[in-house]
TORKOL-4160 file (C-alpha; in steps of 0.2 Angstrom, whole numbers, padded with zeros to 4 digits, m for minus):
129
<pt num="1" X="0567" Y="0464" Z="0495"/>
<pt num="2" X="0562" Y="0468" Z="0476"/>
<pt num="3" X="0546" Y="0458" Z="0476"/>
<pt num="4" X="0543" Y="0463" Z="0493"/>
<pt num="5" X="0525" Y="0471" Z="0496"/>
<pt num="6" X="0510" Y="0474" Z="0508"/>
<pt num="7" X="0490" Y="0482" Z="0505"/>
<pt num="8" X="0481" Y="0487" Z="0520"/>
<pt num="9" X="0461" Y="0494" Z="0519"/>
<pt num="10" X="0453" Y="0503" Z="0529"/>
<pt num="11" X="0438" Y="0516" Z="0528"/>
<pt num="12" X="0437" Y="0532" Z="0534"/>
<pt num="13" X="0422" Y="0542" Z="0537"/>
<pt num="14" X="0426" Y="0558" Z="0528"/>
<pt num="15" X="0426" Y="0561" Z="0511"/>
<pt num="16" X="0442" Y="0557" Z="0495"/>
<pt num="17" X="0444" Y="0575" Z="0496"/>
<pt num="18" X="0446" Y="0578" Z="0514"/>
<pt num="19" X="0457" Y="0562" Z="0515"/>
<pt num="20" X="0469" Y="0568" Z="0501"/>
<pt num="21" X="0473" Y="0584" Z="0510"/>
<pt num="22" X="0480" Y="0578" Z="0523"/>
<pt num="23" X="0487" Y="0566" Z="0515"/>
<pt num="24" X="0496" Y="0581" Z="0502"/>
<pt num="25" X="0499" Y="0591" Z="0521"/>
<pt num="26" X="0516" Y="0582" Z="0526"/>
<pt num="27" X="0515" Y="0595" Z="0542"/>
<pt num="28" X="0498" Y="0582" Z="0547"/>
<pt num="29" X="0511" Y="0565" Z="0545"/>
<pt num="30" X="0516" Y="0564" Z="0564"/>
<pt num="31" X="0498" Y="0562" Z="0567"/>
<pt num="32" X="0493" Y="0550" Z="0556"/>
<pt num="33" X="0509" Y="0538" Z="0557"/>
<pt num="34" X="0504" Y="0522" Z="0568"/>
<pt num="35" X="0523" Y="0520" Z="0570"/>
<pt num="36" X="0528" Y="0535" Z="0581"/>
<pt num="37" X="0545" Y="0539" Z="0570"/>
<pt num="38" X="0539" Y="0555" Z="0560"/>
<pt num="39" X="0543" Y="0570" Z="0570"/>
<pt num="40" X="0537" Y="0583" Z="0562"/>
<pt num="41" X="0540" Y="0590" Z="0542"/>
<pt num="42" X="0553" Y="0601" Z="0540"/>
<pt num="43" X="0546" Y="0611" Z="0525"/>
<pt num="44" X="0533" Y="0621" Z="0524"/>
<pt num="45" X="0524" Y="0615" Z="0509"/>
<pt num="46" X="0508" Y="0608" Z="0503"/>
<pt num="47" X="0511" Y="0594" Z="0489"/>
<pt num="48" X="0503" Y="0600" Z="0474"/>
<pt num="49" X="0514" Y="0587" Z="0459"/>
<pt num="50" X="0523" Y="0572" Z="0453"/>
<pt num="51" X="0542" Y="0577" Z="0458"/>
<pt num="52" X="0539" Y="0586" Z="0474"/>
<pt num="53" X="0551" Y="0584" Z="0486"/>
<pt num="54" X="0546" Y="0584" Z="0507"/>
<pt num="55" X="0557" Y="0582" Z="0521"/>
<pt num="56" X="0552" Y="0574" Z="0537"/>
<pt num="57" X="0561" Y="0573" Z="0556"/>
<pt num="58" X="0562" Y="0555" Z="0560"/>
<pt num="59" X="0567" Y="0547" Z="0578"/>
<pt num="60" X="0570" Y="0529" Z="0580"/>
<pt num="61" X="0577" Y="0521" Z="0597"/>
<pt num="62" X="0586" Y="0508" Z="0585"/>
<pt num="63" X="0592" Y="0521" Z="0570"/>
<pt num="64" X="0612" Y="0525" Z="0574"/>
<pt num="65" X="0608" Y="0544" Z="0575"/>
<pt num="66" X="0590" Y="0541" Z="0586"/>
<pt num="67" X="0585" Y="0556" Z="0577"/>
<pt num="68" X="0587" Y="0557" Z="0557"/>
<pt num="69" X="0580" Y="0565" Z="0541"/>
<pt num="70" X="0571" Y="0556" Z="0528"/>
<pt num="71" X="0567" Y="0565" Z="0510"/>
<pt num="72" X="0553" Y="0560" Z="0502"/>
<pt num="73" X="0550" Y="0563" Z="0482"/>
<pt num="74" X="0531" Y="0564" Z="0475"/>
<pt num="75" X="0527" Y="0548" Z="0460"/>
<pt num="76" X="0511" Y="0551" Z="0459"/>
<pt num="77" X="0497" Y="0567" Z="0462"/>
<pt num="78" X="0480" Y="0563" Z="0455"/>
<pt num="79" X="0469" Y="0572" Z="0468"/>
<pt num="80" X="0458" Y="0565" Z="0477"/>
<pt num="81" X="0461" Y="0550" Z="0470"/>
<pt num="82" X="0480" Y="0545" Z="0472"/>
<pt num="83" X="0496" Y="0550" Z="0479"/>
<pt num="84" X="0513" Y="0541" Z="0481"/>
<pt num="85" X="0529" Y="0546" Z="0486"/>
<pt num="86" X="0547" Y="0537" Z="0487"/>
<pt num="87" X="0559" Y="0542" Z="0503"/>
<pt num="88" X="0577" Y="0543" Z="0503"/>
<pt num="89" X="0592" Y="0551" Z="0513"/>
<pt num="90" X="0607" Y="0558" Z="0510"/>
<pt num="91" X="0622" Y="0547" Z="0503"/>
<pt num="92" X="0632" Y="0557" Z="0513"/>
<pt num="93" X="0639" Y="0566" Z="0497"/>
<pt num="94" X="0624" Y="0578" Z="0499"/>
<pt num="95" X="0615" Y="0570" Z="0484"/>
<pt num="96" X="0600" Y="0559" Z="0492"/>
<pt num="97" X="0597" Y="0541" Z="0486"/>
<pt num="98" X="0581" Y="0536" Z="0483"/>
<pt num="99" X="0574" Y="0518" Z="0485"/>
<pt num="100" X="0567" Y="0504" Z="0497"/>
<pt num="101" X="0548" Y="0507" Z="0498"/>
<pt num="102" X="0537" Y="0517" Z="0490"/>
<pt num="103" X="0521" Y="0523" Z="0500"/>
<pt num="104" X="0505" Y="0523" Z="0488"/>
<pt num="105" X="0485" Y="0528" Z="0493"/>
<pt num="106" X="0473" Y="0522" Z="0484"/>
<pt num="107" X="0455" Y="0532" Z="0489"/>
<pt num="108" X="0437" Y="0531" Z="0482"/>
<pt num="109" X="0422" Y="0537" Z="0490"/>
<pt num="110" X="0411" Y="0526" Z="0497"/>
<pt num="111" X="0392" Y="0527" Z="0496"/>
<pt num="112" X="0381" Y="0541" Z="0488"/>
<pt num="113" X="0382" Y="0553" Z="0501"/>
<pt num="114" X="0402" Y="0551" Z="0499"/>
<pt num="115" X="0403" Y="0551" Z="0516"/>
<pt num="116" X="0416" Y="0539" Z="0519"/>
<pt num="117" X="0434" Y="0535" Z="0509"/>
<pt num="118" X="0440" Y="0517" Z="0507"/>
<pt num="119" X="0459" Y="0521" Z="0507"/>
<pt num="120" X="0470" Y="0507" Z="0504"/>
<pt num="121" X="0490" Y="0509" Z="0508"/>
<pt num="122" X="0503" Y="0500" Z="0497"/>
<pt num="123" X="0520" Y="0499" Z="0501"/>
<pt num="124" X="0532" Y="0491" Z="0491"/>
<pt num="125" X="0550" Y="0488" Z="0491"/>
<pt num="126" X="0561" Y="0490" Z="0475"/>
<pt num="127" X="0580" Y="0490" Z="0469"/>
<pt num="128" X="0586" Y="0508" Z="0477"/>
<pt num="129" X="0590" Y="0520" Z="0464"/>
């Protein structure tokens, strides 16, 4: 799993800016994932650093619980360029673990009228922390 990875690219048409808000809006996740497994956030907060912390509601048919919490911790915050975040859950001692994948977007403007953003998506896996 370390050297596992995967890129995806897309363009969107609205600006960097526009992108990275909702991107930094965790409450706008459930509507962006293509998986259908984030619920809804369970913090009312707007990311605005490197170290943040988010929760999200999670639901999976094949997770033991069906529903779960995942924590997410912000590694990156350059607006409107860049934001990651690593997720975790509990260890069951009430500290949370953090490792697996990290979720990286890449954006740029594209064209003069900066009408669209190219965003591109890494996920990669790592040694859990």
């Amino acid at each position: 799993m370390p050297n596992e990875n995967m890129s995806v690219t897309t363009t969107i048409p609205a600006p960097a800016e526009a992108v990275f808000a909702v991107l930094a809006d965790p409450a706008s996740h459930p509507a962006i994932d293509g998986t259908g497994w984030v619920v809804k956030s369970l913090d009312d907060v707007t990311l605005t650093g490197t170290g943040q912390t988010f929760r999200m509601a999670m639901y999976h048919e094949n997770h033991p619980a069906g529903s779960y919490e995942m924590a997410n911790r912000v590694t990156e915050f350059a607006p409107p360029r860049t934001i990651a975040w690593e997720p975790g859950q509990d260890r069951g001692d009430g500290e949370v673990g953090y490792g697996g994948w990290i979720w990286r977007y890449d954006l740029a403007d594209r064209g003069s009228a900066r009408r669209h953003a190219v965003v591109r998506l890494v996920g990669g896996a790592r040694v859990p922390a």
